[in-house]
N, CA, C, O and CB atoms as a CASP TS submission, in Angstrom:
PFRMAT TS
TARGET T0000
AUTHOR 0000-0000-0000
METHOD Language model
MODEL 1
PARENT N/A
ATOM      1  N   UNK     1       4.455 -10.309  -4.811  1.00  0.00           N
ATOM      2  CA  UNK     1       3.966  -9.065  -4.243  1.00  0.00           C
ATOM      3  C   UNK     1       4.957  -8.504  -3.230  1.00  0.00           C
ATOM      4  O   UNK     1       4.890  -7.298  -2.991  1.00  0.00           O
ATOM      5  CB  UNK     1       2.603  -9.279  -3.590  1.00  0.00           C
ATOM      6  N   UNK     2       5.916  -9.289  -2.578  1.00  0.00           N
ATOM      7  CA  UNK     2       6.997  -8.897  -1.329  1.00  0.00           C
ATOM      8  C   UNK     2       7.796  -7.751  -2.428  1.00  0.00           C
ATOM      9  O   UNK     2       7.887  -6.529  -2.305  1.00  0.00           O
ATOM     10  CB  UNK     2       8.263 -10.567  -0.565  1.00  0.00           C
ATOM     11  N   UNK     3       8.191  -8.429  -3.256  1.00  0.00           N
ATOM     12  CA  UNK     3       8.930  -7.605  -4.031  1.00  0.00           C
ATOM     13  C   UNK     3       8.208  -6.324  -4.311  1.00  0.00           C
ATOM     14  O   UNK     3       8.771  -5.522  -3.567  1.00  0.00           O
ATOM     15  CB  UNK     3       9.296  -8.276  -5.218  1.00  0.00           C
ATOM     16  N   UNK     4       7.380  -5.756  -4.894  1.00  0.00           N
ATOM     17  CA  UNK     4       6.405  -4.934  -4.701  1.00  0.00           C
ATOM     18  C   UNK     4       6.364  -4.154  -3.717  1.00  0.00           C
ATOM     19  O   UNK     4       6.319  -2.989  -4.110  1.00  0.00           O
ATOM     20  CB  UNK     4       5.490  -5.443  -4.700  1.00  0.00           C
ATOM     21  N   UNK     5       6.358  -4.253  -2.558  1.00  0.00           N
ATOM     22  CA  UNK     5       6.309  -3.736  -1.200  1.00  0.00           C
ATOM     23  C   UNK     5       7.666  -3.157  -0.909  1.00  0.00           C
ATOM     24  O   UNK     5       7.934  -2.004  -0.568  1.00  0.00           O
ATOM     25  CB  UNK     5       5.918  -4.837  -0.161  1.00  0.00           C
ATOM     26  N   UNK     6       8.641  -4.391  -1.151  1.00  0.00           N
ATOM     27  CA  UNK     6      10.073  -4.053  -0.914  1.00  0.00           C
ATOM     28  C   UNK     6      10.623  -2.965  -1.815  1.00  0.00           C
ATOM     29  O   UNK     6      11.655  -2.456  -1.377  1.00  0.00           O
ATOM     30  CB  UNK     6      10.917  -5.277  -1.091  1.00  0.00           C
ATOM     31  N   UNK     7      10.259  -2.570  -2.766  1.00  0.00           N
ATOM     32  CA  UNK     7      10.537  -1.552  -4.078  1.00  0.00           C
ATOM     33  C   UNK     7      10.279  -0.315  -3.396  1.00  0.00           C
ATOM     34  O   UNK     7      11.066   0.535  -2.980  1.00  0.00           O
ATOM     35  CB  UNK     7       9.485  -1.730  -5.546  1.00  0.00           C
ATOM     36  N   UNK     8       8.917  -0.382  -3.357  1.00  0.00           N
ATOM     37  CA  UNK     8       7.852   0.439  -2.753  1.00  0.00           C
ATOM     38  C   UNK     8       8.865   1.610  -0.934  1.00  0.00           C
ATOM     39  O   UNK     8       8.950   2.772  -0.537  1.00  0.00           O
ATOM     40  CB  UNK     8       6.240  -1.213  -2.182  1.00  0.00           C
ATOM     41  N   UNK     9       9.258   0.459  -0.598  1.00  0.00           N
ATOM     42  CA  UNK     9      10.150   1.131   0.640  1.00  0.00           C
ATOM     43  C   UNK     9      11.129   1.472   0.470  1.00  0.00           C
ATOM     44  O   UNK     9      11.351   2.494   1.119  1.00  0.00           O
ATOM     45  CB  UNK     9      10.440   0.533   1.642  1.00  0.00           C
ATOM     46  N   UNK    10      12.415   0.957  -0.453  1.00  0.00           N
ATOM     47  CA  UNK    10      13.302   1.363  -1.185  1.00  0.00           C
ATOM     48  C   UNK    10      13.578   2.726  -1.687  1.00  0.00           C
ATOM     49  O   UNK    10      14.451   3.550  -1.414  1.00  0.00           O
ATOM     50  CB  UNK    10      13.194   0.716  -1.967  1.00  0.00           C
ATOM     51  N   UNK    11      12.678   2.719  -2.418  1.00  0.00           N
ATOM     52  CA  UNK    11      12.543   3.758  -3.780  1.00  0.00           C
ATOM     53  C   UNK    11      11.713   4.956  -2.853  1.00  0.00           C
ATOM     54  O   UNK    11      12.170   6.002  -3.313  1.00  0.00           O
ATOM     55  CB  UNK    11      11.402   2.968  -5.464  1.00  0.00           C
ATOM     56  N   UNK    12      10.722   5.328  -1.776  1.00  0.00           N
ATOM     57  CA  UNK    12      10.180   5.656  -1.607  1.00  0.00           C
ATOM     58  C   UNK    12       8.962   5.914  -2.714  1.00  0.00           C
ATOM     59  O   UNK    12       8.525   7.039  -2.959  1.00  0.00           O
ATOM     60  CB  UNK    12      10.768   6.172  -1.063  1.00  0.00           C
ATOM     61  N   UNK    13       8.466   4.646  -3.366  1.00  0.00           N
ATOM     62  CA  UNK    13       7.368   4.922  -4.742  1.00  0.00           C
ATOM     63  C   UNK    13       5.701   4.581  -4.165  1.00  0.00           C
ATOM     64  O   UNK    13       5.501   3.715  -3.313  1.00  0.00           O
ATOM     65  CB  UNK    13       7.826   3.558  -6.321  1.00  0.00           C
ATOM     66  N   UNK    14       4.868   5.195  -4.622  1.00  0.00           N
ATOM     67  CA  UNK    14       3.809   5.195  -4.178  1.00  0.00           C
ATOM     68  C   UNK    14       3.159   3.996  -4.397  1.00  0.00           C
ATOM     69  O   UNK    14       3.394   3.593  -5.536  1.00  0.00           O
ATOM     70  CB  UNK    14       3.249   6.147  -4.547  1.00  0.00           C
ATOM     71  N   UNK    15       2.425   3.254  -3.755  1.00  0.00           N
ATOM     72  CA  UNK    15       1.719   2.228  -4.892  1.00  0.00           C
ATOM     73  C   UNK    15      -0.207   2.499  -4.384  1.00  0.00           C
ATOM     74  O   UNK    15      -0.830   3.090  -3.501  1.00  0.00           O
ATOM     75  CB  UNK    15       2.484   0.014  -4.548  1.00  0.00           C
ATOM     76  N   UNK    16      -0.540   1.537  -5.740  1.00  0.00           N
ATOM     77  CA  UNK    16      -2.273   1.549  -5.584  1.00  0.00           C
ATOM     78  C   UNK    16      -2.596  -0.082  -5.184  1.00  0.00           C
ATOM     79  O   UNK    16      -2.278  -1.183  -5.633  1.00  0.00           O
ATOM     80  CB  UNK    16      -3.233   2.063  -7.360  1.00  0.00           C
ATOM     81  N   UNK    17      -3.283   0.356  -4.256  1.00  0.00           N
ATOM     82  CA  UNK    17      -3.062  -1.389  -3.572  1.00  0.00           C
ATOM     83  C   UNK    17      -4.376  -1.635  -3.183  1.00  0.00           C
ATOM     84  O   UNK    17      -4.799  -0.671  -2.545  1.00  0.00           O
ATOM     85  CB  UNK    17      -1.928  -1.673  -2.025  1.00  0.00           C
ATOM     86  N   UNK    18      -5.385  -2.727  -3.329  1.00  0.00           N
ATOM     87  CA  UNK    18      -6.470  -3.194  -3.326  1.00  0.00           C
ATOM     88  C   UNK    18      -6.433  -4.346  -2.159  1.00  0.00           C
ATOM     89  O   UNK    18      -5.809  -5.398  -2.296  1.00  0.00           O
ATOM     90  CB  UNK    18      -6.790  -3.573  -4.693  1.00  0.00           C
ATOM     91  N   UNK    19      -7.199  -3.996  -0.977  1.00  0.00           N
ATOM     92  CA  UNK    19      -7.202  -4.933   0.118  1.00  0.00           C
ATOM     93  C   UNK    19      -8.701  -5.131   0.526  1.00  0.00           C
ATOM     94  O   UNK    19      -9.740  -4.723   0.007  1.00  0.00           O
ATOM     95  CB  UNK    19      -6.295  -4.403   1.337  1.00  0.00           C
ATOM     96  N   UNK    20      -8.432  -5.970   1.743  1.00  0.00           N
ATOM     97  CA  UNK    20      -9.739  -6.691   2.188  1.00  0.00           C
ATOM     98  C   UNK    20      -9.674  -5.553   3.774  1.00  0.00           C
ATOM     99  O   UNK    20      -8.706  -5.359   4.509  1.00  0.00           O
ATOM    100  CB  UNK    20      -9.556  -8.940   2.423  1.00  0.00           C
ATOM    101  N   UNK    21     -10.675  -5.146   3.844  1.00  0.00           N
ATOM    102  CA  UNK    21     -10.917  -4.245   5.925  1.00  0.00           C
ATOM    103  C   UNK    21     -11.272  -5.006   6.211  1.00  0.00           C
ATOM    104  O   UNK    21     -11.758  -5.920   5.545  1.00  0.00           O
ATOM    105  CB  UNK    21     -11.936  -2.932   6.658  1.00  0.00           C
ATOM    106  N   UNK    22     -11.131  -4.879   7.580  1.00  0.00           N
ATOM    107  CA  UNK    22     -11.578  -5.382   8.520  1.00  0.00           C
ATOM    108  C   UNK    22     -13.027  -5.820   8.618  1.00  0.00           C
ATOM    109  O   UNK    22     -13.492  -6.831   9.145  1.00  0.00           O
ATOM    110  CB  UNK    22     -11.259  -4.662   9.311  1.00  0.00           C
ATOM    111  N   UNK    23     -13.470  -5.092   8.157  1.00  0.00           N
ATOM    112  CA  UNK    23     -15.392  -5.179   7.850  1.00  0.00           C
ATOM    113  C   UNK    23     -15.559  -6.255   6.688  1.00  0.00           C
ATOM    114  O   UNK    23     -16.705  -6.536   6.335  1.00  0.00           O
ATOM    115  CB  UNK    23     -16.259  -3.377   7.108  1.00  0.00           C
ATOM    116  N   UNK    24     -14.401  -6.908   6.041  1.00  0.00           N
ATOM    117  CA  UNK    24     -14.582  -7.600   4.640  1.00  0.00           C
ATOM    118  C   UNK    24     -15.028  -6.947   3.572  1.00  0.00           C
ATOM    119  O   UNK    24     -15.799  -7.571   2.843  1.00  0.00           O
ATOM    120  CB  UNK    24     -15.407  -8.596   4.671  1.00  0.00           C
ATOM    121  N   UNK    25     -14.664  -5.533   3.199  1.00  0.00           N
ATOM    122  CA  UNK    25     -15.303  -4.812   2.583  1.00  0.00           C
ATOM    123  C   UNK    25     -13.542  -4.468   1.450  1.00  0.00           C
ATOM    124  O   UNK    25     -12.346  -4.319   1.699  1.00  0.00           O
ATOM    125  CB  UNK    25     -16.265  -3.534   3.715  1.00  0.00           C
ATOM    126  N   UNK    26     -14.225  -4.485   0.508  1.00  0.00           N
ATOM    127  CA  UNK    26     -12.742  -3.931  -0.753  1.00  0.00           C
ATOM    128  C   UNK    26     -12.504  -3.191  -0.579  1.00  0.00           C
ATOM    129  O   UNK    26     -13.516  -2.618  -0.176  1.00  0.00           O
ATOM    130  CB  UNK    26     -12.629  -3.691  -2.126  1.00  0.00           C
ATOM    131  N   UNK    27     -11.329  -2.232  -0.547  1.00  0.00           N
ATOM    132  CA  UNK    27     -10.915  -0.908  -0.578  1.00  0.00           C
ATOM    133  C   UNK    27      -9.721  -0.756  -1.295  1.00  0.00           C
ATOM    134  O   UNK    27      -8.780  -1.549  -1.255  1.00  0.00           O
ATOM    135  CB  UNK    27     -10.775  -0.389   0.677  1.00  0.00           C
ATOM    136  N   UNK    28      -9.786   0.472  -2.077  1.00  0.00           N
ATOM    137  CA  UNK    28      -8.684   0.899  -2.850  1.00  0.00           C
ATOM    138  C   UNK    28      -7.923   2.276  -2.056  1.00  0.00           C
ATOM    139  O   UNK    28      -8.470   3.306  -1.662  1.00  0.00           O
ATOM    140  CB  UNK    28      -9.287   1.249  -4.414  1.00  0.00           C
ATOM    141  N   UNK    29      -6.474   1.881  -1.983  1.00  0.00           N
ATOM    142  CA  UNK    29      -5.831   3.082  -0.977  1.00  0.00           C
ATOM    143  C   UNK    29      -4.805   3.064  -2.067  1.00  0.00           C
ATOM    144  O   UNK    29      -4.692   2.151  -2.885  1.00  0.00           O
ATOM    145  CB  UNK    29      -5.269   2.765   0.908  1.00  0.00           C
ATOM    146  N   UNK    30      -3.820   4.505  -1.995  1.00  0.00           N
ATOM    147  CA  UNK    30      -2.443   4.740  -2.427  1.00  0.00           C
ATOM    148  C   UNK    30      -1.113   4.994  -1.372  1.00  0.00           C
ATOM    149  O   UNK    30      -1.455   5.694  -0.419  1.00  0.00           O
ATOM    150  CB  UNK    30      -2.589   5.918  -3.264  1.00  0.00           C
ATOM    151  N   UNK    31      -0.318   4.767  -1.349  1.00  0.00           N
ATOM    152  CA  UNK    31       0.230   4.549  -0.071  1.00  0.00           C
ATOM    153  C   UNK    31       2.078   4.193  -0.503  1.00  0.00           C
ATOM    154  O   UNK    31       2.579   3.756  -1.539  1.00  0.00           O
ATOM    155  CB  UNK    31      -0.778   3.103   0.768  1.00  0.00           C
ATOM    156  N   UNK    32       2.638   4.579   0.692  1.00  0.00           N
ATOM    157  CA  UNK    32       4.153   4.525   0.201  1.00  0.00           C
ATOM    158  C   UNK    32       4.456   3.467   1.484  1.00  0.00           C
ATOM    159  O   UNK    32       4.136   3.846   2.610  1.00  0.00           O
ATOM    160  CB  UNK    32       5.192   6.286   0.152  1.00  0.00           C
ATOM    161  N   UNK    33       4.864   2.591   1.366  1.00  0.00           N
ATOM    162  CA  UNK    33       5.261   1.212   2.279  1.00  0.00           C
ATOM    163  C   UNK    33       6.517   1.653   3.150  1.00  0.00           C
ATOM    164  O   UNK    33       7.626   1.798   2.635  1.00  0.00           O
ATOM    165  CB  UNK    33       5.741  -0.276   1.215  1.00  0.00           C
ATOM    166  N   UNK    34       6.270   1.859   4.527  1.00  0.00           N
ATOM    167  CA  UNK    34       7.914   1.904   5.158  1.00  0.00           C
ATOM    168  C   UNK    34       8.221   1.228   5.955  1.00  0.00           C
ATOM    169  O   UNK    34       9.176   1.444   6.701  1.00  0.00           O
ATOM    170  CB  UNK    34       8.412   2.945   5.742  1.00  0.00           C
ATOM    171  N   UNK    35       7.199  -0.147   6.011  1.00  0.00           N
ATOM    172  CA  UNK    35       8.296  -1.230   7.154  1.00  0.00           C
ATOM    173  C   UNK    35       7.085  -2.267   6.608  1.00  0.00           C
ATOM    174  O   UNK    35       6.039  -2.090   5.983  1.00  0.00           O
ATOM    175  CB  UNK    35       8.538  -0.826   9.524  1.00  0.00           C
ATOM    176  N   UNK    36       7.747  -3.397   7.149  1.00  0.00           N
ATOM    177  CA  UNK    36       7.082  -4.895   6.726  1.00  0.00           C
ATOM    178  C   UNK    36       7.854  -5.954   8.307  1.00  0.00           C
ATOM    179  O   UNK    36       9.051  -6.068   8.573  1.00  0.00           O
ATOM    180  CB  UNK    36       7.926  -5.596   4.547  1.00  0.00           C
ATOM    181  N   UNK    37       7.007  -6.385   8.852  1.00  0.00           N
ATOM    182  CA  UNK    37       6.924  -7.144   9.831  1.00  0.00           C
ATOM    183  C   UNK    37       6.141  -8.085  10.420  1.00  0.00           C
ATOM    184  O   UNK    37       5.322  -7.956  11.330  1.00  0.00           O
ATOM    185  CB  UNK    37       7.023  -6.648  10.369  1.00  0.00           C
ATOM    186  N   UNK    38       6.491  -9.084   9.784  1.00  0.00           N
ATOM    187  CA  UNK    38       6.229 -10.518  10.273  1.00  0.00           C
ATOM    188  C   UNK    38       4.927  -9.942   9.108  1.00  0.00           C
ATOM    189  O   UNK    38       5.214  -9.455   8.015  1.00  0.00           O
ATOM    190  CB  UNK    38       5.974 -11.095  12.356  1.00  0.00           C
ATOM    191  N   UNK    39       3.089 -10.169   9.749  1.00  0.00           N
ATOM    192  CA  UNK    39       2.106  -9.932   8.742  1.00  0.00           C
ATOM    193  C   UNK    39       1.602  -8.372   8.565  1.00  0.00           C
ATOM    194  O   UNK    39       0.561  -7.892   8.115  1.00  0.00           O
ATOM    195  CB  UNK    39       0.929 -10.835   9.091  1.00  0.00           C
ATOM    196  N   UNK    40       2.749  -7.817   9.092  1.00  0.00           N
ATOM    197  CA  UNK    40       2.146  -6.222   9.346  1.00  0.00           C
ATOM    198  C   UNK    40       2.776  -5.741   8.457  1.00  0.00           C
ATOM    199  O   UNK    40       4.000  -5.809   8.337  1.00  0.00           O
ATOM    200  CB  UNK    40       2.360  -5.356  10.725  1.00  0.00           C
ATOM    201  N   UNK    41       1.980  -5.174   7.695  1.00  0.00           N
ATOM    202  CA  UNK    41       2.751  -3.413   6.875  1.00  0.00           C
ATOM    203  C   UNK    41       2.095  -2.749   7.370  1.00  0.00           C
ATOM    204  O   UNK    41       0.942  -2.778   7.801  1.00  0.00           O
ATOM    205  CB  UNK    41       2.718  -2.864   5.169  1.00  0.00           C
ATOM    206  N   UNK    42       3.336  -1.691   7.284  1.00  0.00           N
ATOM    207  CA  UNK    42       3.553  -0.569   7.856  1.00  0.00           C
ATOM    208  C   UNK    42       3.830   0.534   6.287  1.00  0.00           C
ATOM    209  O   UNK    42       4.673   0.559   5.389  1.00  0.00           O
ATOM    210  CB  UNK    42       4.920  -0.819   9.070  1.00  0.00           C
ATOM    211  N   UNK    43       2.568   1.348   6.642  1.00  0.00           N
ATOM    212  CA  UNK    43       2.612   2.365   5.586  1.00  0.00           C
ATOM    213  C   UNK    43       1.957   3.964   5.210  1.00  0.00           C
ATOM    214  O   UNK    43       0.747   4.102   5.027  1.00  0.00           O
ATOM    215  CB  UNK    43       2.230   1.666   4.760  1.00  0.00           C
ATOM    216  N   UNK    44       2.793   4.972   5.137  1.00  0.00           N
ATOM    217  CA  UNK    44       2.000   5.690   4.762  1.00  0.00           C
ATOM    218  C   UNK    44       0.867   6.230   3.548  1.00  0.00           C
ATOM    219  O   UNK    44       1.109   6.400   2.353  1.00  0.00           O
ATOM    220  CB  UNK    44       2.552   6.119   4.982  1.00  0.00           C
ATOM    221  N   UNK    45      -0.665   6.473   4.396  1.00  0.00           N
ATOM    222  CA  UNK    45      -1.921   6.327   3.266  1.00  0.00           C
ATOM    223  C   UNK    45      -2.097   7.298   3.135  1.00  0.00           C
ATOM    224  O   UNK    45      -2.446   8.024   4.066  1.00  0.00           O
ATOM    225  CB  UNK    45      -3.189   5.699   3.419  1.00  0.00           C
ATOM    226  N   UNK    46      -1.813   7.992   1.088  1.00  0.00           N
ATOM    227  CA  UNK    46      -1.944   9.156   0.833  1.00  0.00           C
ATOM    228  C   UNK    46      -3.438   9.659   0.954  1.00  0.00           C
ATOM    229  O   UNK    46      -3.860  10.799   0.760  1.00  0.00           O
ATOM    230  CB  UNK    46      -1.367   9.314  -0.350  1.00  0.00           C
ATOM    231  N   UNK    47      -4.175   8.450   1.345  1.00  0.00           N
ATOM    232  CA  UNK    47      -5.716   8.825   1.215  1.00  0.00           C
ATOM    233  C   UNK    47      -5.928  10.082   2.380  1.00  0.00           C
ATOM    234  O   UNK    47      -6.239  11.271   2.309  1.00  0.00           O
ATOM    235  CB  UNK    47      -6.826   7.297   1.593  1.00  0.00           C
ATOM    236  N   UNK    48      -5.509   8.938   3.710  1.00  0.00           N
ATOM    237  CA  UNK    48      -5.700   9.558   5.062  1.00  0.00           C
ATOM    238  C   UNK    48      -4.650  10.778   5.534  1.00  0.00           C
ATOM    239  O   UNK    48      -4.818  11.369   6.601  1.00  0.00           O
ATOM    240  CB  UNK    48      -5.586   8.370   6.089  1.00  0.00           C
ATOM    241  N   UNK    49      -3.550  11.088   4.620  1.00  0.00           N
ATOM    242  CA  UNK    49      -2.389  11.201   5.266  1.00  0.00           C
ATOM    243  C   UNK    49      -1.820  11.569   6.506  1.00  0.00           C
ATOM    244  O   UNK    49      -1.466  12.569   7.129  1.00  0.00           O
ATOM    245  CB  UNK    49      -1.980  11.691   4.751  1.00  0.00           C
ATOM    246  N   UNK    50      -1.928   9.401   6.672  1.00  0.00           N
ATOM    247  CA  UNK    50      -0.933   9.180   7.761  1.00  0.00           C
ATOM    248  C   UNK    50      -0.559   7.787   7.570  1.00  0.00           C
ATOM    249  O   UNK    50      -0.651   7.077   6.569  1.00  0.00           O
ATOM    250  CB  UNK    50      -1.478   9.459   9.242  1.00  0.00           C
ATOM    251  N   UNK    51       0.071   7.438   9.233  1.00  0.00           N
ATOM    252  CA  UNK    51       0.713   6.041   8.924  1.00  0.00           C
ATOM    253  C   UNK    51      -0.532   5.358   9.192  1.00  0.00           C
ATOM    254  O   UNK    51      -1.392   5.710  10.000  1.00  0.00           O
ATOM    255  CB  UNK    51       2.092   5.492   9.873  1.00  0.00           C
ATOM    256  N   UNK    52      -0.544   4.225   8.343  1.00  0.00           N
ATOM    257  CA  UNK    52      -1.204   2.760   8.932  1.00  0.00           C
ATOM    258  C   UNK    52      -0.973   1.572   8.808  1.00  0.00           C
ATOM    259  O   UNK    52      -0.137   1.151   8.008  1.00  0.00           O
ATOM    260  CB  UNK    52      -2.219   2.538   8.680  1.00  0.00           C
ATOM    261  N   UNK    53      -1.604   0.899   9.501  1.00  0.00           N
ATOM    262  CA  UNK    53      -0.722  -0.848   9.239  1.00  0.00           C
ATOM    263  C   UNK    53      -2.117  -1.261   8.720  1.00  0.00           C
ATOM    264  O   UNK    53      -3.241  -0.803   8.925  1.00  0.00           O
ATOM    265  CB  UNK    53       0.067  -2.096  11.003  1.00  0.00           C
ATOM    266  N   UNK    54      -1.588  -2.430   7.871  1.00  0.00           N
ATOM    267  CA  UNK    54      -2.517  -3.537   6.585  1.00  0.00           C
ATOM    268  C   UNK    54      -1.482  -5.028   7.426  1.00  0.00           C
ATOM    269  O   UNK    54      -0.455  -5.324   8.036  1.00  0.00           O
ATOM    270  CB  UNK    54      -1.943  -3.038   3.925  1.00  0.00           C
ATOM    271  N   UNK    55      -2.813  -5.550   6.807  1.00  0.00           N
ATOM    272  CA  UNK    55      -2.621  -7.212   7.253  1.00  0.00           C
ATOM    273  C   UNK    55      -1.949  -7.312   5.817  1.00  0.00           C
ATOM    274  O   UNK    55      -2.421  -6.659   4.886  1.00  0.00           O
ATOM    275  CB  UNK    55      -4.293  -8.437   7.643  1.00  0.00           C
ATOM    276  N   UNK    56      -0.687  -8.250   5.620  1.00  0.00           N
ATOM    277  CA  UNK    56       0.008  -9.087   4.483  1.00  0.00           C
ATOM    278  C   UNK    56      -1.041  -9.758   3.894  1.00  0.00           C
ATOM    279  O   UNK    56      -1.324  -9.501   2.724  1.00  0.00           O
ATOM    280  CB  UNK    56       1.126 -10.133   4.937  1.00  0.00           C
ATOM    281  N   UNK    57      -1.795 -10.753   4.655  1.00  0.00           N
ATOM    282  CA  UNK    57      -2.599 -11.697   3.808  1.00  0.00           C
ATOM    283  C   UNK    57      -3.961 -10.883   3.609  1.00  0.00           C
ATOM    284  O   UNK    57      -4.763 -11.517   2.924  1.00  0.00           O
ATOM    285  CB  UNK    57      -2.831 -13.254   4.565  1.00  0.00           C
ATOM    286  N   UNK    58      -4.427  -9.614   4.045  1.00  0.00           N
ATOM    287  CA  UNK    58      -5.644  -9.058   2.904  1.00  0.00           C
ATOM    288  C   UNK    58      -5.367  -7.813   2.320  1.00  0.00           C
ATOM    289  O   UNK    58      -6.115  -6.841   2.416  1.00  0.00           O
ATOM    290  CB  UNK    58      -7.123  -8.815   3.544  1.00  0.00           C
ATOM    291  N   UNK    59      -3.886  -7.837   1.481  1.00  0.00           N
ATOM    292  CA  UNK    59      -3.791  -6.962   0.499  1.00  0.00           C
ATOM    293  C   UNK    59      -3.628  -8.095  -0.652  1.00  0.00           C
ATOM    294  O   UNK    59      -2.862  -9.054  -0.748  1.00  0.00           O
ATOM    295  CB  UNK    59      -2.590  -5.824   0.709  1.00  0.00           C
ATOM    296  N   UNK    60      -4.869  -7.493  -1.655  1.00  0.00           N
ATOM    297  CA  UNK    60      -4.981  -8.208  -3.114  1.00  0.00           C
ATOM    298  C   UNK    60      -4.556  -8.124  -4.150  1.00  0.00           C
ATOM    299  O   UNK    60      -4.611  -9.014  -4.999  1.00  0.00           O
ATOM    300  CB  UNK    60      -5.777  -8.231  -3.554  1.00  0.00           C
ATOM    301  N   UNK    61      -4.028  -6.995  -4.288  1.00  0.00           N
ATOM    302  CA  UNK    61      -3.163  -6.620  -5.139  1.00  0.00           C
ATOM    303  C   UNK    61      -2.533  -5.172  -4.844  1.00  0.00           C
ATOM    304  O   UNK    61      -3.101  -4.257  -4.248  1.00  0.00           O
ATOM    305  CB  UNK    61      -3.794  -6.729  -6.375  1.00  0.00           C
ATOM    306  N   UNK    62      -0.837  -5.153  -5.557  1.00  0.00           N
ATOM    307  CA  UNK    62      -0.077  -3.627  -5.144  1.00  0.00           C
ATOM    308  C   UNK    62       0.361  -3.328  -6.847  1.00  0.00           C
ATOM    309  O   UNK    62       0.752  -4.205  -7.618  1.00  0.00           O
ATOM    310  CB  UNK    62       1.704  -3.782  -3.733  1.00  0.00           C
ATOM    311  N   UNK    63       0.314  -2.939  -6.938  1.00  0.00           N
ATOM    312  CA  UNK    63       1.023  -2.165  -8.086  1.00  0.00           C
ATOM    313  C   UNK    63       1.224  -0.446  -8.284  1.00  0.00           C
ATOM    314  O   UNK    63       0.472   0.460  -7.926  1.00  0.00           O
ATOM    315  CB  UNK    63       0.257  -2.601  -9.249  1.00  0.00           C
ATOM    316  N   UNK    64       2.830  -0.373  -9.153  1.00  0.00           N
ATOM    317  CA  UNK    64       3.254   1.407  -8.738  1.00  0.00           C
ATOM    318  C   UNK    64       1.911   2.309  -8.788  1.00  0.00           C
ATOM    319  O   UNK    64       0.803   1.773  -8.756  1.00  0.00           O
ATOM    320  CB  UNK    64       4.492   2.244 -10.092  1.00  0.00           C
ATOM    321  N   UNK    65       2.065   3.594  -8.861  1.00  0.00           N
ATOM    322  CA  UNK    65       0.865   4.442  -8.859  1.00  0.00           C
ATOM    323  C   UNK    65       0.970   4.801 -10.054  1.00  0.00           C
ATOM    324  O   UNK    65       2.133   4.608 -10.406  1.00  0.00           O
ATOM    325  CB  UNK    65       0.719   5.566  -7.908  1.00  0.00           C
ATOM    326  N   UNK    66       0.356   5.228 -10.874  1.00  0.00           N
ATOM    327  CA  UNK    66       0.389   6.182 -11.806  1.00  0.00           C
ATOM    328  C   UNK    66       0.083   7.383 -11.760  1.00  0.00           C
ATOM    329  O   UNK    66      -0.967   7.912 -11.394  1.00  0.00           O
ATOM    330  CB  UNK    66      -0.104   5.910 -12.554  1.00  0.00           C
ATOM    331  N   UNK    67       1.477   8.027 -12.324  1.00  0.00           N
ATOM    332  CA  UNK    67       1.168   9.574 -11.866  1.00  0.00           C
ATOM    333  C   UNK    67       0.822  10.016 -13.025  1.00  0.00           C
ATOM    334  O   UNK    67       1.198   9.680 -14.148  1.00  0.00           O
ATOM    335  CB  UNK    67       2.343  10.514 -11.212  1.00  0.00           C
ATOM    336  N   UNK    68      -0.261  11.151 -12.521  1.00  0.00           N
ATOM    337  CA  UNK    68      -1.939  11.739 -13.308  1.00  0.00           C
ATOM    338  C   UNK    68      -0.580  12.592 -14.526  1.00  0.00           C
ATOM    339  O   UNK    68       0.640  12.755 -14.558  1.00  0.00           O
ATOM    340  CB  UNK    68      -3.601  13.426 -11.796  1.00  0.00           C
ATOM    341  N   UNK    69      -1.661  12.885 -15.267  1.00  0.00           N
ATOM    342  CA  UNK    69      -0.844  13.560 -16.782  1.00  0.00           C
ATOM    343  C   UNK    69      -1.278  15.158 -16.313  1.00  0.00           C
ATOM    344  O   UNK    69      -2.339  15.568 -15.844  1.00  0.00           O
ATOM    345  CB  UNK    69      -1.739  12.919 -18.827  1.00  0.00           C
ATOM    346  N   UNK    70      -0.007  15.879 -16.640  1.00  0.00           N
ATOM    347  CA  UNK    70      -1.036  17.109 -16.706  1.00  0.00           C
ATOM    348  C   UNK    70      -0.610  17.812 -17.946  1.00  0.00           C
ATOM    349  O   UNK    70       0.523  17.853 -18.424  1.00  0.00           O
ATOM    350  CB  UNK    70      -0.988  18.187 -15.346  1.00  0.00           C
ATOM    351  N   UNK    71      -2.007  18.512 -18.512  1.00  0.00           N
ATOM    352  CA  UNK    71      -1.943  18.779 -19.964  1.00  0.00           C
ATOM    353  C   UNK    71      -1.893  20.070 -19.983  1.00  0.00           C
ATOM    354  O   UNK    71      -1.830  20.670 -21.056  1.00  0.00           O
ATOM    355  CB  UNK    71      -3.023  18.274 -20.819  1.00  0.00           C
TER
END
């Protein structure tokens, strides 16, 4: 998943990333990663748009975004 993150800041690429809140509650955010420190990411959330930090150990999964089709 580092790798993932690390792409993610690189590339400036969006990803869809499934974590644990603070409340222990699931949440699905989209978000472009721009720093990683020690257990902190650091990232902007296209949900909220702005920056926020995520705990390392309660994001469950990251993968790129998929961008919507338009017909």
């Amino acid at each position: 998943m580092n790798g993932m993150l690390l792409r993610s800041m690189e590339e400036n690429m969006p990803l869809e990333v499934i974590y644990l809140s603070k409340k222990n509650e699931i949440s699905q955010r989209k978000m472009i990663i721009r720093g990683v420190k020690g257990n902190d990411v650091y990232a902007f959330c296209l949900l909220r748009n702005k920056m926020r930090t995520f705990k390392l150990e309660n994001i469950l999964s990251a993968r790129p975004d998929k961008p919507k089709r338009v017909s």
